[in-house]
N, C-alpha and C positions, 0 to 999 in steps of 0.2 A: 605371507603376512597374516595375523591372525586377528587383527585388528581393521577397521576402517576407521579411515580419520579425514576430516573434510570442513572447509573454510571459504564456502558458499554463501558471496552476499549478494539479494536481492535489492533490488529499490521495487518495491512493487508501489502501482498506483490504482484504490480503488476510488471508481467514479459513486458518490453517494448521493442519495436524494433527501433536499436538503436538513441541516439537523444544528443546532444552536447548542446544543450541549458535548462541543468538540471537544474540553480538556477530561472529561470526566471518558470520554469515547474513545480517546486516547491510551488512558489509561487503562482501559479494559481489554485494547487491543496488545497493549505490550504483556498484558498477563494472559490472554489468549497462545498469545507467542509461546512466550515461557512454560505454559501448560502440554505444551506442543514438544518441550524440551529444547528449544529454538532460543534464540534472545535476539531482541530488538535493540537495536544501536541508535535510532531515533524517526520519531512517529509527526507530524504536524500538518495538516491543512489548512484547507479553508470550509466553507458552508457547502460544498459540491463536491469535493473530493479529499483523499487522502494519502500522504508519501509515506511509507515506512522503508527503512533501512536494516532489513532482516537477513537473520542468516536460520537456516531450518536441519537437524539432524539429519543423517544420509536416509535414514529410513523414511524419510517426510515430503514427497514431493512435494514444487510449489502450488500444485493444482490443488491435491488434498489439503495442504495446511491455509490454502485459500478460502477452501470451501466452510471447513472447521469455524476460520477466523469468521469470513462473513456469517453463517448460520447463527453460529452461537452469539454473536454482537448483536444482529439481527434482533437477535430474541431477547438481550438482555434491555434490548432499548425499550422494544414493548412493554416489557414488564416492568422493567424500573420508573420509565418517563410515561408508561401508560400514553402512548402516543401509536401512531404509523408510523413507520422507520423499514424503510429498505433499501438496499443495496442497488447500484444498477446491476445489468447483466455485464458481465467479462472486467476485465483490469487490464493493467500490464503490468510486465515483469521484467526489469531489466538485471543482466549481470553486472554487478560492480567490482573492480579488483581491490585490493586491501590497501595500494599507493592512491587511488581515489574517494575512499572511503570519507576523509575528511572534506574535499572537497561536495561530496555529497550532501555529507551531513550539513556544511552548512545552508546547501539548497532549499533541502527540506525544511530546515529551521527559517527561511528568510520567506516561509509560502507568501506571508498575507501581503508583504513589499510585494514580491514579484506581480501577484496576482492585480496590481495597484497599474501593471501596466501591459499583461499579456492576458490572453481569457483560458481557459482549461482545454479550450476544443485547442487552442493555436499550440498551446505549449504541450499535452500528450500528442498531437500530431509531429511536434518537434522532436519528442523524444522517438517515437517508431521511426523518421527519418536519420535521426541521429545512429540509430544501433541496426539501422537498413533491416527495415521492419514493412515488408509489403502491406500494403491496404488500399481501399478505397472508399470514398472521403462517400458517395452514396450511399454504405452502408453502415458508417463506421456510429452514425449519432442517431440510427433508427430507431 
């Protein structure tokens, strides 16, 4: 086959420190995406974190195109909002199939309800539980 062809979607979750200018951060990251060659199916959090619902070209590991997204947002926030703005250290990354996709999406899209009644630490520890994701809880929020 002379071709590669591939239909890799992530939920990735970045932990952020906090930042008030979510919808415009949003949008930086769905074009970070797409600079990537990637496309982002849908992006939303809250003041601490963020869901996106991406898929990344075969050449793109999710580690590199993580690093790409955070550095370069990183730096757009400085310089655009002239503020402090960084990333925590690590994410997660979950695999989604394409019969879940919708149900995904609308996860991410419902953050600021959910987060109305679950906290970020309860609900990423939910998720590494859910996709049997070893950790542990003493080092996981150092």
């Amino acid at each position: 086959m002379s071709r590669t062809f591939t239909n890799l979607l992530t939920h990735v979750v970045l932990p952020m420190i906090r930042s008030e200018i979510r919808l415009e951060l949003f949008a930086y990251l769905g074009g970070l995406t797409r600079e990537l060659k990637g496309k982002a199916y849908g992006i939303n959090g809250t003041n601490d974190h963020v869901h996106m619902l991406i898929s990344l070209p075969p050449n793109v590991s999710t580690s590199d195109g993580l690093r790409f997204i955070k550095a370069n947002s990183s730096g757009w926030m400085r310089e655009r909002w002239k503020r402090v703005f960084a990333w925590q250290l690590g994410y997660g990354a979950f695999s989604v199939s394409k019969s879940n996709a919708p149900t995904v999406l609308k996860y991410i899209a419902a953050q600021e309800v959910h987060h109305k009644r679950v906290t970020f630490k309860d609900e990423f520890e939910a998720l590494l539980r859910r996709h049997e994701i070893d950790f542990d809880k003493r080092y996981m929020w150092a």
